[in-house]
C-alpha positions in Angstrom: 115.3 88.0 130.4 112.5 90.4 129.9 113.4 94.2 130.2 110.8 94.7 132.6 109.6 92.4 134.7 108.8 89.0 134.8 105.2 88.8 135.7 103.7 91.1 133.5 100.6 91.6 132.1 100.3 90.9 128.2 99.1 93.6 125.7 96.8 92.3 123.5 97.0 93.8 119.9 93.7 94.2 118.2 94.3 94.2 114.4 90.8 94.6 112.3 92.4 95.3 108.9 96.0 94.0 108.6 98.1 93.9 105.5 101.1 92.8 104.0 103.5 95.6 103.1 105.3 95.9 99.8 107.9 98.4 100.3 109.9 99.8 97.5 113.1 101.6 97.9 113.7 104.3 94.9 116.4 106.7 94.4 114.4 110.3 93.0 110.7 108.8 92.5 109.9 110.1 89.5 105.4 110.2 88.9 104.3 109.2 85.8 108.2 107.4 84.6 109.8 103.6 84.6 111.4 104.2 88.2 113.5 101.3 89.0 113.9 100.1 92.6 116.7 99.2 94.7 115.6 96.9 96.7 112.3 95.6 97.6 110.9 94.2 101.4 107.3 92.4 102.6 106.7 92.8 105.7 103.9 91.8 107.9 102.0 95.0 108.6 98.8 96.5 109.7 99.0 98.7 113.5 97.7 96.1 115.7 100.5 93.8 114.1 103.8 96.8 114.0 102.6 97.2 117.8 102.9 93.9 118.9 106.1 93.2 116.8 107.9 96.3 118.3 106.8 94.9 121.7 108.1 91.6 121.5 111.6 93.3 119.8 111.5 95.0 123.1 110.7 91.5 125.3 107.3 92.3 126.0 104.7 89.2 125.6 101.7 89.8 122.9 99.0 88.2 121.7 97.2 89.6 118.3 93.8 89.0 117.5 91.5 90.3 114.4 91.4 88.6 111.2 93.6 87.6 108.3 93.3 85.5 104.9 94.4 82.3 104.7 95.3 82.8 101.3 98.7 84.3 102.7 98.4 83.5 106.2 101.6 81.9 106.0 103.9 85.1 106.3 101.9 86.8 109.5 102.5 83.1 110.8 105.9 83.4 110.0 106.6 86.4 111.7 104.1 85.6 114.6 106.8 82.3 115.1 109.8 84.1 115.2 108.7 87.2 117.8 107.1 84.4 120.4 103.8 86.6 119.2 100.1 84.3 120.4 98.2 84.4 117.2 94.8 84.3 118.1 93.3 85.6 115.0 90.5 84.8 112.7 90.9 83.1 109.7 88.5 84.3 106.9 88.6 82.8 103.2 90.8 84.7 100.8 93.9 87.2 101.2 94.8 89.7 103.8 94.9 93.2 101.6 98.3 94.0 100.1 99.5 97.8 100.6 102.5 99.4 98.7 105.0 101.7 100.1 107.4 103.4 97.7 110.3 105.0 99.5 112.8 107.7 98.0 115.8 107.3 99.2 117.1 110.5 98.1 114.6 112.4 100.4 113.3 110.0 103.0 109.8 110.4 101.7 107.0 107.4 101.8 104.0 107.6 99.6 101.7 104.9 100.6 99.1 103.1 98.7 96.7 100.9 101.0 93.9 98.6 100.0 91.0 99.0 102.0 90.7 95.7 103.2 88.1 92.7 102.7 84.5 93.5 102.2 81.5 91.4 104.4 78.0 91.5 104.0 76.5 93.2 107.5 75.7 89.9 109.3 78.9 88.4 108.7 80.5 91.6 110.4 78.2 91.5 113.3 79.1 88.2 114.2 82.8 88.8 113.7 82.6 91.6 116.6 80.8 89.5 118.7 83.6 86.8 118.0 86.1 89.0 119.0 84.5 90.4 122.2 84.3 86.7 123.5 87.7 86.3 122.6 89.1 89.2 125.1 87.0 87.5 127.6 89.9 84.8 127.6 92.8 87.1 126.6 92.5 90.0 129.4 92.5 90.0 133.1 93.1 93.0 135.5 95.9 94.7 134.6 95.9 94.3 131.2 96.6 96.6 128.1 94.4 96.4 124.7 95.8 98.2 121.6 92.8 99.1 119.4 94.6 100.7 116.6 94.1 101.2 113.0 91.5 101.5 110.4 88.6 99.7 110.4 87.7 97.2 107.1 84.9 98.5 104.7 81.6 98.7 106.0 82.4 97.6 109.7 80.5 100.2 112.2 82.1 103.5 113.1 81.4 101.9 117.0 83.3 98.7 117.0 86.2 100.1 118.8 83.5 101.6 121.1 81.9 98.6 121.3 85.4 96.7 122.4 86.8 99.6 125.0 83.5 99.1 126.9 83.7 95.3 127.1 87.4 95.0 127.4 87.0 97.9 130.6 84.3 95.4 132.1 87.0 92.9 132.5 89.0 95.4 134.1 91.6 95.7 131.4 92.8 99.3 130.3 92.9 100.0 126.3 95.1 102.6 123.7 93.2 103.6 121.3 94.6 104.9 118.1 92.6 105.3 115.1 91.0 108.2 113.4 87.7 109.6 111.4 84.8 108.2 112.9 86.4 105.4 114.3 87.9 107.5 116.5 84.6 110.2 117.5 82.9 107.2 118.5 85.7 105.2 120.4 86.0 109.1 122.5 82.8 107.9 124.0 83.6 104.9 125.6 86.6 106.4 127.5 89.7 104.7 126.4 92.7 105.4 128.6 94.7 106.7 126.4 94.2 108.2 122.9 97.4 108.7 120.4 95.9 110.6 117.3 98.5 112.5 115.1 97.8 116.3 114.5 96.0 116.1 111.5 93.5 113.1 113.1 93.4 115.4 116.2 92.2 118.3 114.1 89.6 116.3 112.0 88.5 115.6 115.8 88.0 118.8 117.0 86.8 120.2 113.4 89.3 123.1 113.4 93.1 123.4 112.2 96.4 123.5 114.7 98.9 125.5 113.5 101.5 125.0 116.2 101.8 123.1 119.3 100.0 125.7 121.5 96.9 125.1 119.4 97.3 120.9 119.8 97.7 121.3 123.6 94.5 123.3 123.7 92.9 120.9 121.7 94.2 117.6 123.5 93.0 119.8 126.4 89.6 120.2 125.3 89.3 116.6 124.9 90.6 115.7 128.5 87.8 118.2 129.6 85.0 116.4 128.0 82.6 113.6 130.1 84.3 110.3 129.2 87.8 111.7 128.9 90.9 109.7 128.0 93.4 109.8 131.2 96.2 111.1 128.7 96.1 112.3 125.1 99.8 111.4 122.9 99.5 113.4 119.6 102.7 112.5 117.1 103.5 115.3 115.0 106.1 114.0 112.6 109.7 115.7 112.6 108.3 118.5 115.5 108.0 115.9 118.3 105.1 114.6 120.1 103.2 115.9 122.7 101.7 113.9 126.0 99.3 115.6 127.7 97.4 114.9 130.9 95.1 117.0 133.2 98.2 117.7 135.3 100.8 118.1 132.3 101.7 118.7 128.7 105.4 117.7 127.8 106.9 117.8 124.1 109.2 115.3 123.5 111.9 116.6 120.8 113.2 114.3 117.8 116.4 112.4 118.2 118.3 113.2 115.0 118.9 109.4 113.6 119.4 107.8 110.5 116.2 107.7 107.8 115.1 104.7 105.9 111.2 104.5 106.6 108.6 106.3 108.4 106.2 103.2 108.0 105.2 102.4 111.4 106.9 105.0 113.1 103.4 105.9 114.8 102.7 102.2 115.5 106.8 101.9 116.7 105.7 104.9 119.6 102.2 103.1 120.6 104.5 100.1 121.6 106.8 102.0 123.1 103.8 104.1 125.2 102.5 100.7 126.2 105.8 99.5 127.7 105.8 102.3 130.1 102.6 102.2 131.3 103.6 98.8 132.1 106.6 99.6 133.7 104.6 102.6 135.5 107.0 104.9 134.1 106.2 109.0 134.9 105.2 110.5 132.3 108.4 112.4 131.5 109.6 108.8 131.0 106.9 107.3 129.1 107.9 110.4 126.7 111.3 109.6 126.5 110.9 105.6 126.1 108.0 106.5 123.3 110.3 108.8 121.5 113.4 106.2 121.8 111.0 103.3 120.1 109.9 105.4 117.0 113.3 106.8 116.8 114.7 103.4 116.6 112.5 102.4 114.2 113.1 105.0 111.5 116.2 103.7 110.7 114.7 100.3 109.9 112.7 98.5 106.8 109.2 96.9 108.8 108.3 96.9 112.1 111.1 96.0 114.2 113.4 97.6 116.9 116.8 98.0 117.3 118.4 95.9 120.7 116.8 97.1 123.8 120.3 98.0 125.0 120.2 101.0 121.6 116.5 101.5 122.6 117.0 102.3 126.2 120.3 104.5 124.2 118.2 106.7 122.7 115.6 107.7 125.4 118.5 109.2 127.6 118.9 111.2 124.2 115.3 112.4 124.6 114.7 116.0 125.0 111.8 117.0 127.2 110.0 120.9 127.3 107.3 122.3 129.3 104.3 123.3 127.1 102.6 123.9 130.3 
C-alpha cells in the first residue's frame, strides 16, 4: 500500500544530464599512488533519476523524462523495472556520461569526477526542449509536482529550466527546482515553487559569502522578497543541517547522527523527501523532519535508495527542529 495515499498525484522527474555512477570504496585515498579499492558499485545516477528512485523506495509513483544513450540504456531500464519508475525518456545515439565517485572509507569523504554530458549542435538542442515541453503536456495535470534538478548538458541555454517552470505552471502543475549557476538565476525568474540550493549555490546566487546560518536566512530571505519569488527556499548545508524558509518561517533541521558510507545523492535523497510532503501537505515543521529523515537514510547507503519507509518515518521523529526566526 502506498504510504500516503492512494490517489495521488505523480512527480515527474526531469533529468537533462543523467549518468551512470562508478563508485569506488577506498580505505586512505592516497593522490598521486596505486590505491586499491574494496569494493566497487554502478549505479544509475543523475538528480532527476536519485529523486525519483528515493520516491518510489518511499511508494510514491514517478515518471522520469530527459534523455539517455542507448549505448547503456539497459542499466537505467533496469532500475526503472525494478522501482515501478515510467520511463518516458529520450533516446539519443551513443552513451549516457559515466561519472566516478571515489569514497574513503576511512574518513567518509567523496571526491567526485563528473563528465559533462553529451554535446548537440544548437538545433538539435532546440528541438529537444520543445520535445520535452510537449511531453509534460501528457505527464502533468493539476496537482502535480515537477523536479527540475541538476546540471544542464553542454551548450543547452541557461533558460531551459525557465523555459519548462513556465509551461509546466500553465498546466497548473507546481515544480522544485534545484540547480545552480545560471541555470538557476534564470530558473528564479519563472517562479518555481520551491527552490533547494545548497549554501555555496545560494551564495554564487546572491554574489556574496554566508558564513553562518543567520547570513543564509537573510539571503533565502532576500530571495523570497524578490517579484517572482519561490513560495519556500530549502538550502542543505551538509553536516550543519538545512534550513526551510518561507515568508512566515525559517526552521533548521539538525543532523541525525547515522552511519556514513556515501554522501552521493544525499541532496537529491532530501528533494524526494521535500516532494513527499508537499504531497502529503505536511506543515512545514514536518516537511523538515520527513526531508532530513530521507537524506539521513540515505547516507548510510551505496546509490540512490532508501531504507524501509517504517526506518524512514524512524528517523524523522529523531529530527531536531530550531527557530532561526
Amino acid at each position: 500500500m502506498n504510504p500516503l495515499h492512494d490517489n495521488q498525484p505523480r512527480v515527474v522527474a526531469v533529468a537533462l544530464n543523467p549518468a551512470l555512477d562508478h563508485t569506488l570504496e577506498v580505505d586512505h585515498l592516497r593522490v598521486g599512488e596505486v590505491n586499491r579499492a574494496l569494493r566497487m558499485q554502478v549505479d544509475v545516477g543523475g538528480k532527476g533519476i536519485n529523486v525519483a528512485s528515493c520516491l518510489a523506495d518511499f511508494g510514491i509513483t514517478s515518471v522520469v523524462t530527459g534523455q539517455i544513450g542507448r549505448d547503456n540504456a539497459g542499466q537505467f531500464e533496469t532500475l526503472f523495472h525494478a522501482k515501478g519508475i515510467d520511463n518516458r525518456c529520450f533516446y539519443l545515439d551513443g552513451l549516457t556520461r559515466i561519472n566516478t565517485k571515489v569514497v574513503d572509507a576511512s574518513t567518509g569523504d567523496t571526491t567526485d569526477i563528473n563528465m559533462p554530458g553529451p554535446t548537440l549542435e544548437p538545433e538539435a538542442i532546440e528541438t529537444l526542449i520543445v520535445r520535452l515541453l510537449a511531453r509534460m503536456d501528457g505527464l502533468v495535470s493539476p496537482g502535480s509536482w515537477v523536479v527540475a534538478s541538476g546540471s544542464l548538458p553542454p551548450q543547452w541555454p541557461a533558460d531551459t529550466y525557465a523555459r519548462l517552470i513556465t509551461h509546466v505552471h500553465s498546466l497548473g502543475a507546481r515544480v522544485l527546482l534545484d540547480a545552480s549557476g545560471a541555470a538557476l538565476a534564470a530558473g528564479l525568474n519563472a517562479a518555481p515553487d520551491i527552490i533547494k540550493p545548497n549554501r555555496a549555490e545560494l551564495a554564487e546566487l546572491i554574489g556574496r559569502g554566508l558564513a553562518d546560518a543567520d547570513a543564509v536566512v537573510a539571503a533565502a530571505r532576500e530571495l523570497l522578497a524578490r517579484p517572482n519569488a519561490p513560495g519556500l527556499v530549502i538550502v542543505s548545508m551538509g553536516g550543519e543541517g538545512a534550513l526551510f524558509v518561507s515568508p512566515q518561517q525559517a526552521l533548521l533541521a539538525h543532523p541525525i547522527p547515522t552511519e556514513l558510507i556515501s554522501t552521493v545523492g544525499a541532496g537529491d535523497a532530501m528533494v524526494a523527501g521535500i516532494v513527499a510532503a508537499q504531497i502529503a501537505n505536511l506543515a512545514l515543521p514536518e516537511c523538515a523532519r520527513l526531508a532530513t529523515a530521507f537524506s539521513a537514510g540515505k547516507l548510510a547507503r551505496l546509490g540512490p535508495h532508501l531504507p524501509p519507509v517504517d526506518t524512514v518515518r524512524a528517523l524523522a521523529q529523531m529530527v531536531h527542529i530550531s527557530s532561526r526566526g
